[in-house]
C-alpha positions as CSV (number, residue, x, y, z in Angstrom):
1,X,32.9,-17.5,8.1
2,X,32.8,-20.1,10.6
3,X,36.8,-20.7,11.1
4,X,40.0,-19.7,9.5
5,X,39.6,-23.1,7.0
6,X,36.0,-22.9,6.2
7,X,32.5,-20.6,5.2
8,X,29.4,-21.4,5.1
9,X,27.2,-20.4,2.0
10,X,23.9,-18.6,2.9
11,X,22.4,-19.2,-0.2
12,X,20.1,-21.7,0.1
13,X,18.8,-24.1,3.1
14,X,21.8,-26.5,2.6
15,X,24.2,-23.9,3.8
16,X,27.2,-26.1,2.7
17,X,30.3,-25.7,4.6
18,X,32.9,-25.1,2.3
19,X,37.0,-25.5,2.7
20,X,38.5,-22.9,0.4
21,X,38.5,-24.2,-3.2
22,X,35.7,-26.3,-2.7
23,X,32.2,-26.6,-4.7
24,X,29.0,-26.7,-3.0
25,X,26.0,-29.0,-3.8
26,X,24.7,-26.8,-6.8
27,X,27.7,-26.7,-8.4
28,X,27.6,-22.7,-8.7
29,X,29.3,-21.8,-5.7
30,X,32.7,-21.8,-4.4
31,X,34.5,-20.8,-1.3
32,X,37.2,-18.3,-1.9
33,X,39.7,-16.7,0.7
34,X,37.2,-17.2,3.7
35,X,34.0,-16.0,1.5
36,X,31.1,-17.9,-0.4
37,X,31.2,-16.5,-4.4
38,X,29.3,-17.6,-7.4
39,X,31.7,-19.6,-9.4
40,X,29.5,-19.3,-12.0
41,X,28.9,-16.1,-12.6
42,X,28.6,-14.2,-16.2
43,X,28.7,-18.2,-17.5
44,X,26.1,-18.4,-19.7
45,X,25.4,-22.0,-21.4
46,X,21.9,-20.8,-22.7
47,X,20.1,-17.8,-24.0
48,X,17.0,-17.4,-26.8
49,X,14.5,-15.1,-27.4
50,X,11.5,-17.1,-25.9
51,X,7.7,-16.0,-25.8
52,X,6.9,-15.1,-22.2
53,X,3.9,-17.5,-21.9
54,X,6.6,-20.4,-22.1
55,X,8.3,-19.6,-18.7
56,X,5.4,-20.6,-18.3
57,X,3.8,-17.1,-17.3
58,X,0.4,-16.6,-19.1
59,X,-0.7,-13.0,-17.4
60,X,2.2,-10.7,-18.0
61,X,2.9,-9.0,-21.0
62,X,1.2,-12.0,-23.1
63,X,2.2,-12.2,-26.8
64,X,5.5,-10.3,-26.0
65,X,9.0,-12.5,-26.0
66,X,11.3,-12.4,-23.2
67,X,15.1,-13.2,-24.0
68,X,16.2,-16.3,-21.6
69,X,19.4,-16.7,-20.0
70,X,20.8,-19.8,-18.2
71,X,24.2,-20.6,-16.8
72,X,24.1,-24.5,-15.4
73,X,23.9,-25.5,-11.6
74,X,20.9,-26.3,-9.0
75,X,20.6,-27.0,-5.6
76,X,18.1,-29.5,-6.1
77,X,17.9,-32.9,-7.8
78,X,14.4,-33.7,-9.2
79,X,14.9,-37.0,-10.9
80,X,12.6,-35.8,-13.1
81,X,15.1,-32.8,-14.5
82,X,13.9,-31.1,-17.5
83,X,17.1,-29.2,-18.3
84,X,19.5,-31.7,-16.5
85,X,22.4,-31.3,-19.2
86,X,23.0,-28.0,-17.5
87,X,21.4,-27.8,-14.4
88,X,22.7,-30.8,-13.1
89,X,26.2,-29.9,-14.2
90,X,29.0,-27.7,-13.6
91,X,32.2,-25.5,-15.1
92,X,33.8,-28.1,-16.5
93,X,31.1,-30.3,-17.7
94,X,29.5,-28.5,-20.5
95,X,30.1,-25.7,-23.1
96,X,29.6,-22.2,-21.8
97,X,30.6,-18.4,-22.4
98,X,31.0,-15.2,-20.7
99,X,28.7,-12.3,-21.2
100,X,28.6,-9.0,-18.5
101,X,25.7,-8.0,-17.3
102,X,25.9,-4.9,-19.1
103,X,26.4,-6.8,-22.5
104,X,23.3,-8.5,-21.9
105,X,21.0,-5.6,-20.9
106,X,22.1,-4.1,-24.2
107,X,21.2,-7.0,-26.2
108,X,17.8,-7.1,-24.7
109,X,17.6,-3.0,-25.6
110,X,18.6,-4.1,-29.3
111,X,15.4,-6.5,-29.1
112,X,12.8,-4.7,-27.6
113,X,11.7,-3.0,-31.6
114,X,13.3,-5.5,-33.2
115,X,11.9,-8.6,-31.8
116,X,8.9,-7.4,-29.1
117,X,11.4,-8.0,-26.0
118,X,10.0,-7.1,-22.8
119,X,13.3,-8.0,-21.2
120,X,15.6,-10.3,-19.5
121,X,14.6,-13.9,-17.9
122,X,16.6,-15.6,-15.4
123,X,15.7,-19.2,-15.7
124,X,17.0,-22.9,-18.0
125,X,18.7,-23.9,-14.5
126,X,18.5,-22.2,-10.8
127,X,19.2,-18.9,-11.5
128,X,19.5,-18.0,-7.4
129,X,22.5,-20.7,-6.9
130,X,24.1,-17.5,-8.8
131,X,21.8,-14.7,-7.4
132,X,24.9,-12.2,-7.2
133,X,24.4,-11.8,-11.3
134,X,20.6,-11.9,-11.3
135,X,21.3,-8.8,-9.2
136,X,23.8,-7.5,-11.0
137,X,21.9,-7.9,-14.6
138,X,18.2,-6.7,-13.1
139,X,19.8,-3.4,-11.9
140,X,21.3,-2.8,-15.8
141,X,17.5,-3.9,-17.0
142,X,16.1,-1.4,-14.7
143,X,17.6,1.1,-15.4
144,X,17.1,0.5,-19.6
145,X,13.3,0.3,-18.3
146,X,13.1,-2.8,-19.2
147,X,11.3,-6.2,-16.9
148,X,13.0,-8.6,-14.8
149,X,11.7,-12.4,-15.3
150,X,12.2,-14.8,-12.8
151,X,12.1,-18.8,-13.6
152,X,12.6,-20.9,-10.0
153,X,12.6,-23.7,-8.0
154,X,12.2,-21.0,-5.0
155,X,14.8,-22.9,-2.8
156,X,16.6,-19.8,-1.8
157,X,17.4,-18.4,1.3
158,X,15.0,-15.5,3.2
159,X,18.1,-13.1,2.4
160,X,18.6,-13.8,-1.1
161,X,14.6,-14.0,-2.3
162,X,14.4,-10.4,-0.5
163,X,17.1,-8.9,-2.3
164,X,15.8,-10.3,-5.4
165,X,12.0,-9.8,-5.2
166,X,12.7,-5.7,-5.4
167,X,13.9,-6.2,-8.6
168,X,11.6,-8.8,-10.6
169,X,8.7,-7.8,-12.1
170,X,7.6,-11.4,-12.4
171,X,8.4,-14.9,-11.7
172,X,7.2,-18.6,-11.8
173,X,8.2,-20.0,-8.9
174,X,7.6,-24.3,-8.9
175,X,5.9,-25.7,-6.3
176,X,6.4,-29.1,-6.8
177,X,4.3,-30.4,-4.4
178,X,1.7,-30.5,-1.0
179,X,4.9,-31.4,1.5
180,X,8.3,-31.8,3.1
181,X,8.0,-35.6,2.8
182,X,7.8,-35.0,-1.3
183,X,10.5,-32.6,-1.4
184,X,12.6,-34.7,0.5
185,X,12.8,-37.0,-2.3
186,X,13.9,-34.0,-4.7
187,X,16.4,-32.5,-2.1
188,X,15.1,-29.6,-1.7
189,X,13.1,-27.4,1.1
190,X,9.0,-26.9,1.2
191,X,8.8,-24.4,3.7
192,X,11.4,-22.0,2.2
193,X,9.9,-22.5,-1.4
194,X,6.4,-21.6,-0.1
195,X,7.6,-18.2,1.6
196,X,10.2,-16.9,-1.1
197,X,6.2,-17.2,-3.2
198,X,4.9,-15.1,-0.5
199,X,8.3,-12.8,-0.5
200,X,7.9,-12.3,-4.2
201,X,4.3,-11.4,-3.9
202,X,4.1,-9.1,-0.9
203,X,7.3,-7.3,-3.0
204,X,4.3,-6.3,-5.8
205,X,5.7,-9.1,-8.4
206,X,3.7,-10.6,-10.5
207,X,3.5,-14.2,-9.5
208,X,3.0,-17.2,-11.0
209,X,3.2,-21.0,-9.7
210,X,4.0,-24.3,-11.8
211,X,3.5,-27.9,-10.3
212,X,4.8,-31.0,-12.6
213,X,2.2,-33.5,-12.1
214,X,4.2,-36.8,-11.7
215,X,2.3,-40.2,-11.6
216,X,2.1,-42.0,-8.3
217,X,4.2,-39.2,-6.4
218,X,2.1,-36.1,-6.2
219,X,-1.4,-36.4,-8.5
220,X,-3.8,-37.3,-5.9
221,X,-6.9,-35.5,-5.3
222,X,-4.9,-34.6,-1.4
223,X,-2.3,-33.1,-3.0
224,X,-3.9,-31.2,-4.9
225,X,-6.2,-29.7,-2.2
226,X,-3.0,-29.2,-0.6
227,X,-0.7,-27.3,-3.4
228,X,-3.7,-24.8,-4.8
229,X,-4.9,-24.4,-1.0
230,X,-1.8,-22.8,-0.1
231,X,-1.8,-20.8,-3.1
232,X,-4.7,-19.1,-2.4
233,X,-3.5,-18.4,0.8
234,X,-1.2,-16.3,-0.5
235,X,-3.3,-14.7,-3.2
236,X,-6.2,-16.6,-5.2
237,X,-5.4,-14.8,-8.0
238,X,-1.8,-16.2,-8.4
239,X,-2.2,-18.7,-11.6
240,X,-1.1,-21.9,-11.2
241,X,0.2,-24.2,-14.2
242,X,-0.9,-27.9,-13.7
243,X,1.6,-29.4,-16.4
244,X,2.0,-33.1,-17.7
245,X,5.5,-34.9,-16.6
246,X,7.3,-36.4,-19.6
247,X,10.4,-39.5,-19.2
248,X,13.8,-37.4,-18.5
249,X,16.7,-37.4,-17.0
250,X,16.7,-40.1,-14.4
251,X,13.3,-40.7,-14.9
252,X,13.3,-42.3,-18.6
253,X,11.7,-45.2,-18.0
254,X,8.6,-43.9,-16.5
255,X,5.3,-43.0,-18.3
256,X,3.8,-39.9,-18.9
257,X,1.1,-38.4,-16.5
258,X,-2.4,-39.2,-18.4
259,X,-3.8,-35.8,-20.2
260,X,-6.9,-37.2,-18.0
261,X,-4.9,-36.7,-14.6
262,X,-4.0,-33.2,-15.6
263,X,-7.5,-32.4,-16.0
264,X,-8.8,-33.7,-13.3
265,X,-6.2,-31.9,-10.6
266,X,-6.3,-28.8,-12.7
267,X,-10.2,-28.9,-11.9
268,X,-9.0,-29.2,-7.9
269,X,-6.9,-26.7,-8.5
270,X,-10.1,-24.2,-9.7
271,X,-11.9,-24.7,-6.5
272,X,-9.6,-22.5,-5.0
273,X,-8.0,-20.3,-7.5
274,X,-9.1,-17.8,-9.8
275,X,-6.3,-19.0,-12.5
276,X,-5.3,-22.6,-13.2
277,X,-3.6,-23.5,-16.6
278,X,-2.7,-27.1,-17.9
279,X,0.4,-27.6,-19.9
280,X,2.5,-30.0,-22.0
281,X,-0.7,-31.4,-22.7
C-alpha cells in the first residue's frame, strides 16, 4: 500500500499502481480496498485434456495427457500472440466460467484411469498474472498426488516464482530471446524471466525452455549463442524447444520462419545443450 488511494501490485516487474477499482496492465488484477487481488480468479475460459508433450514438455511423463486450464490476461504483449483472444483480453471481453479449485482437482482425479491424466496445467494465457489460484489449485493436486504443470512467459516477480516453484513439478518457461533490447519490444522483463528459470530449477522442477524463432527479430546465429548459452548455465540438461513462428495476432501479415532457420539455430542450440527440440515444423 503506498497511500490511502492507491497499491501497488507486486506481481510482476511493472508493479502497476492501482486506484481502487482499477485494472492493471494484464488485465487480471485489480485493486480492492487498499490491496492488489486477482480479478480473475476461478475464471476459466479454457480447459482440455492435452498430451503433455504439447505444453511443449517432451521429458516428463511423455505419452501421458495433462488437463489444461486457462483463464485470459498477460502482462506482456508479444505481437506475435498465439492465444491473443484470451490472453490479450479481459472480464468482460470474452466468454468464461467459474470452477473452484477443488472442482478442478477432482476432475483431474476422475481422469487419471479414465483418460491417463497426470494432472493439472496452468497455461493458454499467463497463468502467474493470477498466481493466487495456481496456488490454491496445486495444493488440492498435491494433495490427490497428482503433478503440477507450469506453461509461462516467466515474467513474475522473485516472490511469486518462489512461492510457486515448491509446488510445480514442471514447467516450460519461454525465453523469447538473447536480451532486454528484444523484450523491450514484447513488454516484458529479461532478467526476471531468466531467474524465475533458475528459481524453478534450483526448486527440483523439471524444467523446460521454448523460444519462438521470429524472422528478422531474434534468428541469428548471436542470438542463438546467446539464448542456449544461458541455458546451459543454468543446467545443460534443460531442453529447449526451437519452434517455427506462424502470422497471428498482430503479426498476420508476416511470413513464417523457414523450416531451414529452425534447423539451423536448433543445431546452435546443440552446441551447448544436451536437449534441443524443433517444433511447429
Amino acid at each position: 500500500m503506498n497511500d490511502a488511494q492507491t497499491a501497488i501490485c507486486g506481481a510482476c516487474p511493472r508493479r502497476c499502481r492501482l486506484t481502487d477499482g482499477a485494472i492493471g496492465f494484464c488485465r487480471a488484477r485489480k485493486a480492492d480496498g487498499g490491496h492488489v487481488v486477482p480479478a480473475n480468479y476461478g475464471h476459466i475460459t479454457s480447459i482440455a485434456l492435452d498430451p503433455i508433450e504439447k505444453k511443449p514438455i517432451a521429458f516428463f511423463h511423455p505419452g501421458e495427457n495433462v488437463l489444461s486450464v486457462g483463464s485470459y490476461g498477460c502482462n506482456m504483449r508479444c505481437p506475435f500472440c498465439q492465444n491473443g483472444s484470451i490472453s490479450q483480453h479481459g472480464r468482460d471481453e470474452l466468454e468464461w466460467r467459474s470452477a473452484t479449485p477443488v472442482e478442478l482437482a477432482d476432475l483431474a482425479l476422475r481422469l487419471r484411469d479414465e483418460r491417463r491424466n497426470i494432472g493439472l496445467a496452468y497455461t493458454y494465457n499467463e497463468p502467474l498474472v493470477g498466481w493466487e489460484f495456481v496456488r490454491d489449485c496445486a495444493k488440492e493436486i498435491r494433495s490427490r498426488g497428482m503433478c503440477n504443470v507450469l506453461v509461462s512467459n516467466g515474467c513474475a516477480s522473485e516472490e511469486v516464482v518462489s512461492k510457486i516453484a515448491p509446488l510445480m513439478d514442471a514447467a516450460n518457461i519461454d525465453l523469447k530471446g538473447p536480451s532486454q533490447d528484444y523484450y523491450d519490444w514484447l513488454g516484458g522483463d529479461f532478467d526476471t524471466v531468466c531467474r524465475t528459470i533458475r528459481i524453478l530449477h534450483d526448486a527440483g522442477c523439471h524444467v523446460e525452455t521454448t523460444t519462438l524463432i521470429v524472422p528478422g527479430r531474434n534468428d541469428s546465429d548471436a542470438d542463438m549463442e546467446a539464448i542456449a548459452g544461458f541455458v546451459a548455465s543454468v543446467s545443460p540438461e534443460i531442453p529447449l524447444h526451437v519452434t517455427r513462428f506462424f502470422p497471428r495476432w498482430r503479426m498476420t501479415d508476416a511470413n513464417p520462419t523457414p523450416i531451414s532457420t529452425v534447423r539451423r539455430l536448433a543445431d546452435i542450440a546443440a552446441h551447448h545443450l544436451n536437449h534441443v527440440l524443433t517444433g511447429n515444423c
